[in-house]
N, C-alpha and C positions, 0 to 999 in steps of 0.2 A: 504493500500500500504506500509506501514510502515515495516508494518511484514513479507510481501515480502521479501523487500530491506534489510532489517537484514538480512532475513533468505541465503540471497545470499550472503551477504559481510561476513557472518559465514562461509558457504560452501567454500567462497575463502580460507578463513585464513586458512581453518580446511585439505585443501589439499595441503597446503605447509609444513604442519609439516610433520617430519620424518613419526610417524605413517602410515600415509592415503600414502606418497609417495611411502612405503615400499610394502603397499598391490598395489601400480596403477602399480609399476615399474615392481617388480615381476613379477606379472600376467601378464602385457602386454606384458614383453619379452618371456615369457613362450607361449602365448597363440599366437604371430606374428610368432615366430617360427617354432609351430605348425603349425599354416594354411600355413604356409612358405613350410612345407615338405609336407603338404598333394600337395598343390599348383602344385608344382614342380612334383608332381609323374601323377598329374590328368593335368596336364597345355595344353596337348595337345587333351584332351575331351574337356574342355573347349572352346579354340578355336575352334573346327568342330560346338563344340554348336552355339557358337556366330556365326561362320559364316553364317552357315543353317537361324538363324534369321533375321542377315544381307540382305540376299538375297529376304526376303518377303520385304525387306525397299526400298522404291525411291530412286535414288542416290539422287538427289537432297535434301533431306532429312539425310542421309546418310554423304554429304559433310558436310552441315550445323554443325550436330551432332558433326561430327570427328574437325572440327573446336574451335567448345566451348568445347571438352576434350584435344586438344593440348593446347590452351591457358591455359587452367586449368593448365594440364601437366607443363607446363612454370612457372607458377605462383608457382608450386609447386617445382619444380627444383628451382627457385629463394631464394624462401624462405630459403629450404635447404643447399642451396651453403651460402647465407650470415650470414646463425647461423655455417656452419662449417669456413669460413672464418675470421667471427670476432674472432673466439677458435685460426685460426690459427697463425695469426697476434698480438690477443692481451690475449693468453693464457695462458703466462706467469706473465704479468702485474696482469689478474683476478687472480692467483692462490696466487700471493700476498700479494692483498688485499682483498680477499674473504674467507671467512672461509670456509671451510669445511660444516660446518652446513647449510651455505646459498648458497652451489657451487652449489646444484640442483635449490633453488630458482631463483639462477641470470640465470641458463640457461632457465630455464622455461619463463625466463619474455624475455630473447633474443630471442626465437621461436617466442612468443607473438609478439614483436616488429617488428622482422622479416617480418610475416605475417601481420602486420599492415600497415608498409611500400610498402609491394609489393601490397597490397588490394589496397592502396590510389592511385597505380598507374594506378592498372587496373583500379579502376576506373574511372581515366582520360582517360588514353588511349585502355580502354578496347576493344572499338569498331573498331581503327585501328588497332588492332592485331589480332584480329575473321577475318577481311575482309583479309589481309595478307593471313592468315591462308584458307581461302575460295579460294583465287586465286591459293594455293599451290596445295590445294587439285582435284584443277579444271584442271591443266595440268598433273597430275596424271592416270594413267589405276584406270579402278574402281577396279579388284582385288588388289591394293597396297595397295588403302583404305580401301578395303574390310578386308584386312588381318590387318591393323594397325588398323582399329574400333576393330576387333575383339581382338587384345592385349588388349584394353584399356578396354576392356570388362569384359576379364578372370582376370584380377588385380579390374575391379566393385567388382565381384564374391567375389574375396578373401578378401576386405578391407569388406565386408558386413559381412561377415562371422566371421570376426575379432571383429566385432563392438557389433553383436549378443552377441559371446562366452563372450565378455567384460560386457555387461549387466547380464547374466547370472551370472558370476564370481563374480560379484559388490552383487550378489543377494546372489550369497552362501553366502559371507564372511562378510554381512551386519551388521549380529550381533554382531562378536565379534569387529568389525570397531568400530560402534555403542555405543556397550560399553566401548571402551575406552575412546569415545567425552560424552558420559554422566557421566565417575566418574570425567573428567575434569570439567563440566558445570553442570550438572545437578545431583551434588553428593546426592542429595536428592529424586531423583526418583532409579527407578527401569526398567532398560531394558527389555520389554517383551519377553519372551525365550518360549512363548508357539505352535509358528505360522512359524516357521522355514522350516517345511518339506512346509505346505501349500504353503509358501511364493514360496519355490523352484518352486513345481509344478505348481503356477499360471506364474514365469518366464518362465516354458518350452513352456505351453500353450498358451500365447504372441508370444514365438519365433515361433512357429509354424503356427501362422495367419498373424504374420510378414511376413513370407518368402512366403504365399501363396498371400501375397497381392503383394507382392515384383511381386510375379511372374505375377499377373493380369495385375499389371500396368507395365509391363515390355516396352510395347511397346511404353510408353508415356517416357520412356529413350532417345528416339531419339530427340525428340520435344525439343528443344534449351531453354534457360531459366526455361522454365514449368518443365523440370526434375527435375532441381536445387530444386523449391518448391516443388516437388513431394517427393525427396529423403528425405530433411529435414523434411514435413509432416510423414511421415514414422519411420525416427526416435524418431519423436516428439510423438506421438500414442502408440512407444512401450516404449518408458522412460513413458511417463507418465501413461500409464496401471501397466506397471511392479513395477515401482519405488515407484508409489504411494501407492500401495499395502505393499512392503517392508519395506517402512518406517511409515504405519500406523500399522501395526502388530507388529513394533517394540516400539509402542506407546500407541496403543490402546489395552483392555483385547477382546474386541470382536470387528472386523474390519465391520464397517454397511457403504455398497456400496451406499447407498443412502443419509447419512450423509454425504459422501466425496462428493457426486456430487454440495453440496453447496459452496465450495471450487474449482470448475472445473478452474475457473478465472486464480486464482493465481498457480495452479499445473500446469495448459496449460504455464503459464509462463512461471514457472521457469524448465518445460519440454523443449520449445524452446533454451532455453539458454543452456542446459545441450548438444541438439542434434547438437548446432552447434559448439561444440567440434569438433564434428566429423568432419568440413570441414578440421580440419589440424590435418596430421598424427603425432602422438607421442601424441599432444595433446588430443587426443581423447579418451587414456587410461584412462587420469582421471576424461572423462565426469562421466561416471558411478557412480565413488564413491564422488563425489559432487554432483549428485542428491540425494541421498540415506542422504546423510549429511544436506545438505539443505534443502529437507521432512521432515528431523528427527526433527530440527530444528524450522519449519513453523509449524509440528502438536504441538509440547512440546511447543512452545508459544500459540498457540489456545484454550489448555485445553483439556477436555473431552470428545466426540462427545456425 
């Protein structure tokens, strides 16, 4: 467990430096963008989608659902408002006493905190604001619902989509990430540069059983709570397929799939922790390249398979 917990308070340090920020910041605006225009241009396929699936759903089902994605909604709005509010009110104060160097850092911990605060509330009061939310939805025509599940749907779509291309991109740019935390730490080793194209090609092929499984379990999206695990099991499956791969080819001369499954313990781990990045947006850019750091990190202390 040792080597775990290193290998994770490593991953932390190592995505606050400039470097790793440069590749999470970059890319995430680059890549939100993008799904931003495709979004916008497809946004109204989308919706006919959702709703057509909508309509094989029980309302009662249905309410339930739309319920636990406006609290979400809320939760997420909240957070939002209070990392741009603390900027607005105490913006000037930070820019005083904050360097430059650490102005990414302090915002990154203010999301964090943000989302920590509004968590503790939900939950307290998680369950009187679902029931709220149930009786809104209950004096509502089922097409209002219909049409707002179906919003919250086409933004599922896009934030998936977002989250893939970000594994993906974590996976192009592993190596030269990579190599610059080992001439830092490990100036004694040598980054393996043999396994790069592979690497690519086993991230497509993940993304690709991702979205088919996406699609299987599409229907258990409704089912309240049980999504929640569903969604996180999901991304948890494709970090730790992809990731694990990434970072063992950046470590190992030959990657032996059966050697790694003695290790499945601690990759399931630090796979979870990586995917629930992904519950808060921004932060999620930089799941990716702290898996990939953290792997890097757990195989270079384990040795040689």
């Amino acid at each position: 467990m040792k080597e775990i917990f290193n290998a994770i308070i490593f991953g932390f340090k190592e995505i606050l430096t400039w470097n790793t920020m440069k590749y999470a910041l970059i890319s995430g605006l680059l890549v939100s963008l993008g799904w931003g225009v495709i979004g916008y241009f497809l946004w109204d396929t989308l919706i006919v989608i959702s709703s057509h699936v909508i309509d094989w759903v029980p309302f009662s089902m249905v309410r339930s659902n739309g319920a636990w994605m406006l609290s979400t909604f809320l939760w997420l709005q909240l957070v939002l408002l209070t990392f741009a509010l603390i900027f607005v009110f105490f913006g000037n104060v930070v820019l005083r006493h904050v360097s430059k160097e650490k102005y990414t850092l302090f915002s990154l911990w203010v999301a964090v905190g943000s989302a920590i605060f509004w968590g503790i509330v939900w939950l307290i009061k998680g369950d009187y604001i679902y029931n709220e939310f149930i009786q809104l939805l209950t004096t509502l025509p089922f097409q209002t619902v219909e049409k707002g599940i179906a919003f919250f749907i086409g933004f599922y779509f896009i934030y998936n989509a977002i989250v893939v291309t970000m594994v993906f991109v974590a996976s192009l740019f592993s190596e030269p990430l990579i190599v610059f935390v080992e001439k830092r730490h490990f100036a004694e080793d040598e980054v393996r540069r043999d396994h790069i194209w592979s690497s690519v090609a086993y991230t497509l092929k993940d993304s690709f059983i991702f979205l088919g499984a996406s699609l299987l379990l599409f229907p258990l999206l409704f089912v309240p709570v049980l999504n929640i695990f569903m969604q996180i099991g999901l991304w948890t499956w494709l970090i730790k397929d992809t990731m694990t791969y990434d970072a063992a080819s950046l470590v190992y001369e030959k990657v032996d799939q059966e050697s790694l499954k003695k290790d499945r313990l601690p990759i399931w781990f630090i796979s979870i922790i990586v995917a629930l990045f992904n519950l808060v947006p921004v932060l999620n850019i930089f799941g990716p390249f702290f898996g990939v750091i953290t792997l890097f990190h757990y195989f270079k202390n384990k040795g040689k398979l």
